[in-house]
Each structure stands twice: as C-alpha cells, then as structure tokens.
C-alpha positions as CSV (number, residue, x, y, z in Angstrom):
1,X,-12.5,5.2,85.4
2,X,-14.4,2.0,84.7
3,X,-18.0,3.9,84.2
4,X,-15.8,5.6,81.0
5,X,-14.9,2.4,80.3
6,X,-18.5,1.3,80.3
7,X,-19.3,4.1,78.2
8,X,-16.8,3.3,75.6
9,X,-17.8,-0.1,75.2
10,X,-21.5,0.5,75.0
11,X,-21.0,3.0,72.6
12,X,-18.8,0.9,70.3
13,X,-21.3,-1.7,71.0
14,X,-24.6,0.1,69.8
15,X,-22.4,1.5,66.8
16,X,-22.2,-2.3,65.8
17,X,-25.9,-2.8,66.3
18,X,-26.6,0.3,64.2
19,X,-24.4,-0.6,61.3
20,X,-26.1,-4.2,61.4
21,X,-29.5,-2.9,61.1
22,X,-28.3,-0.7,58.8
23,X,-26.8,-3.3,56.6
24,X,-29.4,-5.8,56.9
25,X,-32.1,-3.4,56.3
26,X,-30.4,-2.2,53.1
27,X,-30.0,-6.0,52.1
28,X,-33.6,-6.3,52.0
29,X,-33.7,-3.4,50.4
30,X,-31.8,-4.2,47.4
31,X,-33.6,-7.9,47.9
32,X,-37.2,-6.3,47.4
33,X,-36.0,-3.5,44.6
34,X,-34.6,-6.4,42.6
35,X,-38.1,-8.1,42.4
36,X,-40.3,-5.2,42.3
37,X,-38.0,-2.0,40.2
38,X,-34.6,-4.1,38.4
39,X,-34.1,-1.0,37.0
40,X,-33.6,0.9,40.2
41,X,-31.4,-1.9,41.6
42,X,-29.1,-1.9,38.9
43,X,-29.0,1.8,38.7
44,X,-28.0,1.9,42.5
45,X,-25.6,-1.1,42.1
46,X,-23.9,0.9,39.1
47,X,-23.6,4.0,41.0
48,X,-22.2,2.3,44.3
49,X,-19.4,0.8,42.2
50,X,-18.2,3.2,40.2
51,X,-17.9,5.7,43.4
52,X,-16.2,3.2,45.5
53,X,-14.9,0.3,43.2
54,X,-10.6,1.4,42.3
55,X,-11.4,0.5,38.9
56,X,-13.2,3.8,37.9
57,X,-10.7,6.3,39.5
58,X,-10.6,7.6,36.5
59,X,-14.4,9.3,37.1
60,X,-14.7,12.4,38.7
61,X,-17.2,10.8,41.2
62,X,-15.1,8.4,42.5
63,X,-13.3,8.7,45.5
64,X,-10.6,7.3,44.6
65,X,-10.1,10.6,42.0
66,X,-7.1,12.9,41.6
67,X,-7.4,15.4,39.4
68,X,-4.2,16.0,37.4
C-alpha cells in the first residue's frame, strides 16, 4: 500500500513540474513573439480567447458552444 501511495504522489507531483515548464516555457514564448512577430502574438492571443473566454459562446469554435 504505501509504494501506490508513492506512486500517486510522484505522479501528481511530476504532472505539476510538467505543467510548470509548460507554462513558463509558453510565457517566454509569448515574451519573445511579442518583440520579435506582434503579429503572431496577437493572432495567438485572439484565438486563445475567443475559444476559451465565455464571452464568444456565441462562435462555433468556442467551447463554450451549443448549437441550437
């Protein structure tokens, strides 16, 4: 029992590493895009919101979409 419990909690802890990296890494991302292509950044920034941001439901590409 506690070597699953082991497991459990070094997986849950690596998934937290991994989204870290993840997030920072897309940080610097964005960071470097906005001085190098704005264009890009914005164009990435627009299409992030609009698929997760409630106030565009109303797009097909949203998930927050139901068709009627």
């Amino acid at each position: 029992m506690k070597n699953i419990k082991e497991k459990i909690v070094h997986g849950l802890l690596y998934s937290v590493i991994g989204w870290t990296i993840f997030g920072l890494s897309f940080q610097i991302f964005m960071l470097v895009t906005t001085f190098v292509n704005p264009k890009l950044n914005t164009k990435i920034g627009n299409y992030l919101t609009w698929k997760f941001d409630g106030t565009f439901k109303n797009n097909p590409d949203n998930i927050w979409y139901s068709k009627k």
